[in-house]
Each structure stands twice: as structure tokens, then as C-alpha cells.
C-alpha positions as a Python dict, from the first residue, in 0.01 Angstrom:
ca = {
    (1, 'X'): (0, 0, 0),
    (2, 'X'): (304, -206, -121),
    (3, 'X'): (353, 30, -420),
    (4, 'X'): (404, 328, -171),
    (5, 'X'): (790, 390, -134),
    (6, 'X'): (932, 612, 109),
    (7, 'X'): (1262, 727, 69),
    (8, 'X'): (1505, 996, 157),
    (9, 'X'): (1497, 1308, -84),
    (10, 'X'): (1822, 1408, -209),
    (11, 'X'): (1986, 1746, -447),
    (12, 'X'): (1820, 1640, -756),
    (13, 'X'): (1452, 1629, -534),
    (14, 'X'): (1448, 1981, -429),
    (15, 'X'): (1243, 2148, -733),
    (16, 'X'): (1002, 1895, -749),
    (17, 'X'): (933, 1927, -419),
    (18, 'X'): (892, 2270, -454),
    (19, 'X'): (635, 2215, -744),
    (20, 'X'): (489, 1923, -535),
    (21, 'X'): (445, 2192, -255),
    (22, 'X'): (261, 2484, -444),
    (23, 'X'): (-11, 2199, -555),
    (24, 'X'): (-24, 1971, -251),
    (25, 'X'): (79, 2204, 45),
    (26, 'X'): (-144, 2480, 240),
    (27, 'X'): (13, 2758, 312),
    (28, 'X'): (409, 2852, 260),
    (29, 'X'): (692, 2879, 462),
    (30, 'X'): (1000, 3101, 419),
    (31, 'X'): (1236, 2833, 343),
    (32, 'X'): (1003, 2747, 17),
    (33, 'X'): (1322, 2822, -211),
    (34, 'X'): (1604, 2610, -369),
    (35, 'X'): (1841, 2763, -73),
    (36, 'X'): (1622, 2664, 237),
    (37, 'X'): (1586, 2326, 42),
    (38, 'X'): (1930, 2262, -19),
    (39, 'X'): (2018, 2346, 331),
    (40, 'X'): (1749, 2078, 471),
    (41, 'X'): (1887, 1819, 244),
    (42, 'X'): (2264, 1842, 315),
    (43, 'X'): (2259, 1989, 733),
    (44, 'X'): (1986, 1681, 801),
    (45, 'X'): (1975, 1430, 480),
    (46, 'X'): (1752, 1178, 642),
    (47, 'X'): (1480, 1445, 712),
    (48, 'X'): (1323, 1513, 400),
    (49, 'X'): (1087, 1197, 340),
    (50, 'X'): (911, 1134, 16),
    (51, 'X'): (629, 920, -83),
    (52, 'X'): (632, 803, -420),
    (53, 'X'): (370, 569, -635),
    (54, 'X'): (519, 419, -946),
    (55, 'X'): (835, 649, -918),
    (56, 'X'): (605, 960, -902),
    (57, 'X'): (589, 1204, -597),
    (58, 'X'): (286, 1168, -384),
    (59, 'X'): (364, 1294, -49),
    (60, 'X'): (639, 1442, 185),
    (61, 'X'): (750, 1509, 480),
    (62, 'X'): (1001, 1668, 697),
    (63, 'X'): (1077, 1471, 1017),
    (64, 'X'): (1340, 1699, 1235),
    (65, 'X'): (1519, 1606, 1503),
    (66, 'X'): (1799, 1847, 1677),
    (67, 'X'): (1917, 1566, 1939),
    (68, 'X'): (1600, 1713, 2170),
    (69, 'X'): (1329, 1780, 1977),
    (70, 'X'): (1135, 1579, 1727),
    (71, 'X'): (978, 1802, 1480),
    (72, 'X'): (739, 1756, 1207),
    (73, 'X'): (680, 2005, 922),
    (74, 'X'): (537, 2010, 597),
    (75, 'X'): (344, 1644, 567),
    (76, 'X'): (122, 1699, 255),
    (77, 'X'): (-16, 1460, 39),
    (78, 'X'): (-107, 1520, -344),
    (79, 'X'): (-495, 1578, -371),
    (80, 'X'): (-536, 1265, -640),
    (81, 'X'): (-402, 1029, -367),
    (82, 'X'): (-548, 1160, -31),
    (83, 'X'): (-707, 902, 155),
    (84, 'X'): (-528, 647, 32),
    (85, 'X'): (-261, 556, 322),
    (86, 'X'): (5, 791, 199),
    (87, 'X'): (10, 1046, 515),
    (88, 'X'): (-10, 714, 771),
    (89, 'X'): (268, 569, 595),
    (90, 'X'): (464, 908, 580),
    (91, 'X'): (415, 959, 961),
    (92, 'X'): (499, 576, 1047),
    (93, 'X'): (855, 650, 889),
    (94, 'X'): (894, 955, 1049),
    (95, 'X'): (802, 801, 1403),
    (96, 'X'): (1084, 478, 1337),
    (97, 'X'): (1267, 778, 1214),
    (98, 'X'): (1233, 964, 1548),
    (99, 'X'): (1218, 596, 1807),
    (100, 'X'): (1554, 500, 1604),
    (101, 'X'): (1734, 826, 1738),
    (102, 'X'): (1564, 833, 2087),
    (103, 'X'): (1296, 1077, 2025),
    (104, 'X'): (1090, 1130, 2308),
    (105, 'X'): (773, 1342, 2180),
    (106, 'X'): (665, 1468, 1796),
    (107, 'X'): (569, 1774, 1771),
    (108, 'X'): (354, 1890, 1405),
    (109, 'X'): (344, 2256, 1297),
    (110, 'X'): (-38, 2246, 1151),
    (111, 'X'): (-176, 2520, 1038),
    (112, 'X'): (-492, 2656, 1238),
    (113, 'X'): (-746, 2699, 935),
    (114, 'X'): (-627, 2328, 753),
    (115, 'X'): (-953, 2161, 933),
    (116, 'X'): (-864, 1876, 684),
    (117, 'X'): (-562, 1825, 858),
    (118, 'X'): (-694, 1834, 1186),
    (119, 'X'): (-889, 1509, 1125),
    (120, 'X'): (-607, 1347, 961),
    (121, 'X'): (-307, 1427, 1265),
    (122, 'X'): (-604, 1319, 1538),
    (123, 'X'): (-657, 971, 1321),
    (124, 'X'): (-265, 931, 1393),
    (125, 'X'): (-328, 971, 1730),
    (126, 'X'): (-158, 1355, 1791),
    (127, 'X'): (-384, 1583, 1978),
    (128, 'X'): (-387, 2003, 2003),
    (129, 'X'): (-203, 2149, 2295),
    (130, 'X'): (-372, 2488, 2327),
    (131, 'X'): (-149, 2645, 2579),
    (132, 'X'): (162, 2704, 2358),
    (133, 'X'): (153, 2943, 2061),
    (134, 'X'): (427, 2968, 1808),
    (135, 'X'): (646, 3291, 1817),
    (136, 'X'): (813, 3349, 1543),
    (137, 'X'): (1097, 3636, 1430),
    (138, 'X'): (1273, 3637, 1070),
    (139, 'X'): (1644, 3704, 1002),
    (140, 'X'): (1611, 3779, 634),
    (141, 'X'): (1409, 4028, 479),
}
């Protein structure tokens, strides 16, 4: 795995991303735009991890922490390099990521029907807590 590099994303990242996203992510999530990107990037720069194999994009990751929570979003790994290490080494920098600003608990948005990624958060040692459901409200149209 030592040609895996993780590293921040930054400004110039965020339509790549995007275009990493439509091919590597399930589902989509209202931010999925250049705004809700640039917003990530500048409010929390260190949250945004990418994966990259000889300097192209291979997996990401958000890794949010708001001083209470530590919250995990968007960990997806391009199809032609699954099974290869990428999401372990994307949620290892996301825990010293978390440990390093005294994070007490991750929590991972997964979505229900991604069985895929069921298997792959339970490898890494996160299990299902089936007494909370998500609530959710939009502010924008």
C-alpha cells in the first residue's frame, strides 16, 4: 500500500471529486455541488480526505468533527481499486484524524440498501445501532 497517499483536498479538488462521486459513490447528498464543496473545504479544510494512486483519485472521505461529534460521510472507493486497502487506509486517517482532536466515538452515515458497505464498515470494526434513525429537514429548496 505504500503508493496510496492520503492527503487533504483543497479548491482546485472540488470538481473532481464531484466526478469521482457520480462514478464511485451510492447515492447523493444535497451538498453534491461546487457550493456545498467549497464550503466543506474552507469551514473544515482538514476534513475532506483523498486517496490517491500515482497522483490519481481513488477514494475519499469526509471525516467531521464539530468539537463533539466525530462524523463520517461519504467514504467511497473507485470500483477499479476496491479491495485493495484504499477504504482501511481512508478510515485509519480519519480515526488519527478524530484521536488527534479528542474524538470520543465515529459515527458513519451508510446508506441502508449499500450491503457492500455493510461488510466493509463491520471489517473496520463499526457495528449498526438500530435504535436511532436519521431525521432529516432541508433549508433550501
Amino acid at each position: 500500500m505504500s503508493d496510496l497517499r492520503i492527503r487533504r483536498a483543497t479548491l482546485p479538488d472540488i470538481d473532481s471529486v464531484l466526478l469521482f462521486w457520480r462514478e464511485a459513490a451510492e447515492g447523493t447528498s444535497i451538498s453534491d455541488d461546487p457550493d456545498g464543496m467549497t464550503r466543506l473545504v474552507t469551514t473544515e479544510p482538514e476534513a475532506l480526505l483523498l486517496a490517491e494512486r500515482d497522483g490519481v483519485l481513488v477514494g475519499t472521505v469526509i471525516a467531521g468533527f464539530d468539537g463533539w461529534r466525530c462524523s463520517v460521510y461519504r467514504l467511497a472507493v473507485h470500483p477499479d481499486h476496491r479491495r485493495q486497502g484504499v477504504a482501511t487506509a481512508l478510515l485509519r486517517a480519519t480515526e488519527e484524524r478524530f484521536a488527534a482532536l479528542g474524538g470520543r466515538r465515529v459515527d458513519a452515515m451508510v446508506l441502508e440498501a449499500n450491503e457492500r458497505a455493510h461488510h466493509t464498515w463491520a471489517a473496520a470494526g463499526y457495528h449498526r445501532e438500530d435504535h436511532w434513525r436519521r431525521w432529516v429537514k432541508p433549508l433550501t429548496d
